[in-house]
N, C-alpha and C positions, 0 to 999 in steps of 0.2 A: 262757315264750314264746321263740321262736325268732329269735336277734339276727343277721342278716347283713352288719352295719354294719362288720366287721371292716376289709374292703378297700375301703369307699365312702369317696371321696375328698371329698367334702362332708359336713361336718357328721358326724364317725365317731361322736362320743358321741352320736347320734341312735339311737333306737331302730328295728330296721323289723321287720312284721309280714309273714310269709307267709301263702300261704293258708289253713291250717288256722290260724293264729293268728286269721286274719280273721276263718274263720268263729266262732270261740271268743270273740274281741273285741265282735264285733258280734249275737253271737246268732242267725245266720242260716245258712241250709242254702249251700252252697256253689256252687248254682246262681243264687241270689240276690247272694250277691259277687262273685260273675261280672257280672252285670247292671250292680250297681251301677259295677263299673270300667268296663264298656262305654259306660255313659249318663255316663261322666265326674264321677260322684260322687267316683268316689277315682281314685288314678295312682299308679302303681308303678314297677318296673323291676327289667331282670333283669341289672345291672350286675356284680350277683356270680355270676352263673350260675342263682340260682332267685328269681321273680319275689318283690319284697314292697314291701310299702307304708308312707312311712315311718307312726312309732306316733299322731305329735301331731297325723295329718289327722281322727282317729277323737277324739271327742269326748264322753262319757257315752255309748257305745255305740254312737254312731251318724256318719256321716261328717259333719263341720264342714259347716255349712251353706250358707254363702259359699265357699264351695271351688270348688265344679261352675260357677260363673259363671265362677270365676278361672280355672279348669282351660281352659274355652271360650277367653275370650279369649287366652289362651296361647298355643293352639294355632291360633289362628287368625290369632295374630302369626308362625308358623311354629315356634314354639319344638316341641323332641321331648319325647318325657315324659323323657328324664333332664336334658334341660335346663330344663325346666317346675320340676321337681323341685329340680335345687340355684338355681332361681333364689326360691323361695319359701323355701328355707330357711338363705339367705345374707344374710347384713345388707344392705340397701338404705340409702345414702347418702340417698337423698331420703325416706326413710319414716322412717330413725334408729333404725331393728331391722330386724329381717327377714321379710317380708312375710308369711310364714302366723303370726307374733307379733302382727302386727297387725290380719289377719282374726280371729285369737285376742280379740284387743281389740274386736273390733265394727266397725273400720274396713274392711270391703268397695269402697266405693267409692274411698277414696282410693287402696287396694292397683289397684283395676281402672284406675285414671286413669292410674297410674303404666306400669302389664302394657302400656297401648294406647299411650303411646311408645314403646317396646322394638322395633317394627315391623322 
């Protein structure tokens, strides 16, 4: 799988997935992981020059399931997707990890409580 983590300044031991990785990740045609990024399933960036998404949003195959709520409210606190990005994968002081760790954990709404101060 193809790692562009090299030059991301957040979190570089994170793995990220391009799009042919996506579609290989997730078992789907590649017009289908288009969607899913557009309807805000998953969120990318092309920080290194070619789009990809980090690996821990992808879950047994399929995009984390609490994500696309979180991904919303994010974006609708103004955050951009690379700042959506290193803020779910940077430890949060009020969470005590870092936030896709704890939608990892089942905790959805506290991460969302948290995303709707950020304004």
């Amino acid at each position: 799988m193809g790692n562009v983590s090299e030059n991301v300044a957040v979190n570089p031991a994170a793995e990220w997935l391009t799009m042919p990785d996506l579609v290989e990740a997730l078992d789907e045609p590649l017009g289908r992981v288009r969607r899913l990024i557009d309807d805000h399933y998953l969120v990318g960036s092309r920080r290194t020059g070619v789009f990809a998404v980090p690996a821990v949003f992808i879950v047994d195959g399929q995009p984390l399931s609490s994500l696309r709520g979180t991904i919303i409210v994010l974006q609708d606190a103004g955050f951009t997707d690379d700042e959506l990005i290193d803020w779910l994968l940077e430890d949060d002081e009020s969470l005590g990890r870092s936030p896709i760790a704890a939608l990892l954990a089942g905790h959805k709404s506290e991460v969302r409580r948290v995303a709707r101060t950020l304004v």
